[in-house]
N, C-alpha and C positions, 0 to 999 in steps of 0.2 A: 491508405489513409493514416496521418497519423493525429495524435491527439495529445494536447499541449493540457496541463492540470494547472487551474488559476490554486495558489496556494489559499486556506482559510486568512482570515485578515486578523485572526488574533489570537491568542492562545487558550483563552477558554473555550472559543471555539473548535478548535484543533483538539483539545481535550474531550470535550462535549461529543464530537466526531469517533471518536478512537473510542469511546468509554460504548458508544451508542450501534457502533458498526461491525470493528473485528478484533476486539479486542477477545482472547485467548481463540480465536480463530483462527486454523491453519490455514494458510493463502498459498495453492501452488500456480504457479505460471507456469502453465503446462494445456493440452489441448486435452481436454476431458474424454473420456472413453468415450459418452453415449451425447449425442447429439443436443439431446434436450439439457443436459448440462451445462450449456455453452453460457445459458444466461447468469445464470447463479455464479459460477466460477468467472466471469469477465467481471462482473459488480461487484467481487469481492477484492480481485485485481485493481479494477479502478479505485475503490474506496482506500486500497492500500498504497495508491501512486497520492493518491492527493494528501494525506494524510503525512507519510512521509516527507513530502513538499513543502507542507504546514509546518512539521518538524523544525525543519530547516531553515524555515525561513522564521519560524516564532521562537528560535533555539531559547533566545535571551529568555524572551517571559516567561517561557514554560521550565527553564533555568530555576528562575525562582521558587516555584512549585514544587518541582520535584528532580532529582537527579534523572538524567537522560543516560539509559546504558544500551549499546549497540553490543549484538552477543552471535557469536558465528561458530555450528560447531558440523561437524561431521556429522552428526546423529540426525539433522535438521532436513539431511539430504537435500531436499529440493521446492522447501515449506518454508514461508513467512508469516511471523503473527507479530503481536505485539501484546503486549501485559503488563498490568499496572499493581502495583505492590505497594497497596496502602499503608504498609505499616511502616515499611522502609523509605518511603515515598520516591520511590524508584516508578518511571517510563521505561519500560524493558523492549527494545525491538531486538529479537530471533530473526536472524536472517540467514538466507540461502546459503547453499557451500558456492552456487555461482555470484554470488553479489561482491562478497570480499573472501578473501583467504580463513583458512579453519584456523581455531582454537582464536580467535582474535577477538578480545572484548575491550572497547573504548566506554570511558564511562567519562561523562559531561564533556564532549566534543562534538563539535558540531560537523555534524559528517555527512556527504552527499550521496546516499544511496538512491535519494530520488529519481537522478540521471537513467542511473541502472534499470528503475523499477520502470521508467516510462520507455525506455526501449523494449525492454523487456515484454511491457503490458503493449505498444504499438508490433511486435511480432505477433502476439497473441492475434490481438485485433486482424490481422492477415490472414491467419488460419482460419477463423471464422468464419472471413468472407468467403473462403471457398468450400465452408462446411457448411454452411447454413444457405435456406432461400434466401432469394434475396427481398425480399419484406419481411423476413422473421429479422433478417441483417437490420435491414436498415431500422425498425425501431428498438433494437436493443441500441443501434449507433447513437439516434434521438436521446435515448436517456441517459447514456455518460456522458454525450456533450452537457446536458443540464447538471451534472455530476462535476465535469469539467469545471467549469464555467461558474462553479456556484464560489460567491466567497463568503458567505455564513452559512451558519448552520442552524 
């Protein structure tokens, strides 16, 4: 299965989202040790694809706000977050050594990591289905379609 992220439809929203869900939160995409993990670690995944997408797609408005800096380092190993730096008015996304190349920081470019993050979060989604029942599967699927799917916040 895979699963398509309607982007938020506006930058405060996209803001509101990010400030409300993972922000200074490490997000691995990765298949969690222990079983019961599955749901917390997918919804942090999901929350990280749509948001990104939002990014992207609200780059301009959220332009205005605050500087957008993309930061990639080796130390990050295999963890995404994002951080917001009030004082600098910087949107900071940390991203994986697998999304772009190390040591690479773009600041105000609009750059498509989203692509990455939703392949990345639909392999996830694969594992699961074979790690989990399959009604424990299918209502975690239920609530990031409505994740998907959502365009405010």
């Amino acid at each position: 299965m895979n699963m398509i992220f309607k982007p938020y439809e506006t930058a405060n929203a996209t803001l509101l989202a990010n400030g409300n869900s993972i922000i200074r939160k490490k997000i691995r995409f990765e298949k969690p040790s222990k079983p019961y993990e599955w749901e917390k670690r997918i919804l942090d995944c999901a929350f990280f694809c749509k948001i990104s997408k939002s990014i992207y797609y609200n780059f301009s408005e959220i332009r205005k706000q605050y500087h957008v800096r993309y930061s990639a380092n080796v130390l990050y190993s295999s963890y995404c977050w994002t951080d917001l730096d009030m004082k600098n008015y910087n949107l900071i996304i940390n991203l994986a050594n697998n999304f772009v190349s190390y040591g690479k920081v773009l600041i105000d470019q609009r750059v498509d990591i989203h692509t990455k993050a939703e392949n990345e979060f639909n392999c996830l989604l694969t594992k699961m289905r074979y790690d989990l029942p399959s009604d424990r599967y299918n209502s975690i699927v239920e609530h990031l379609k409505c994740i998907a799917d959502a365009t405010t916040y």
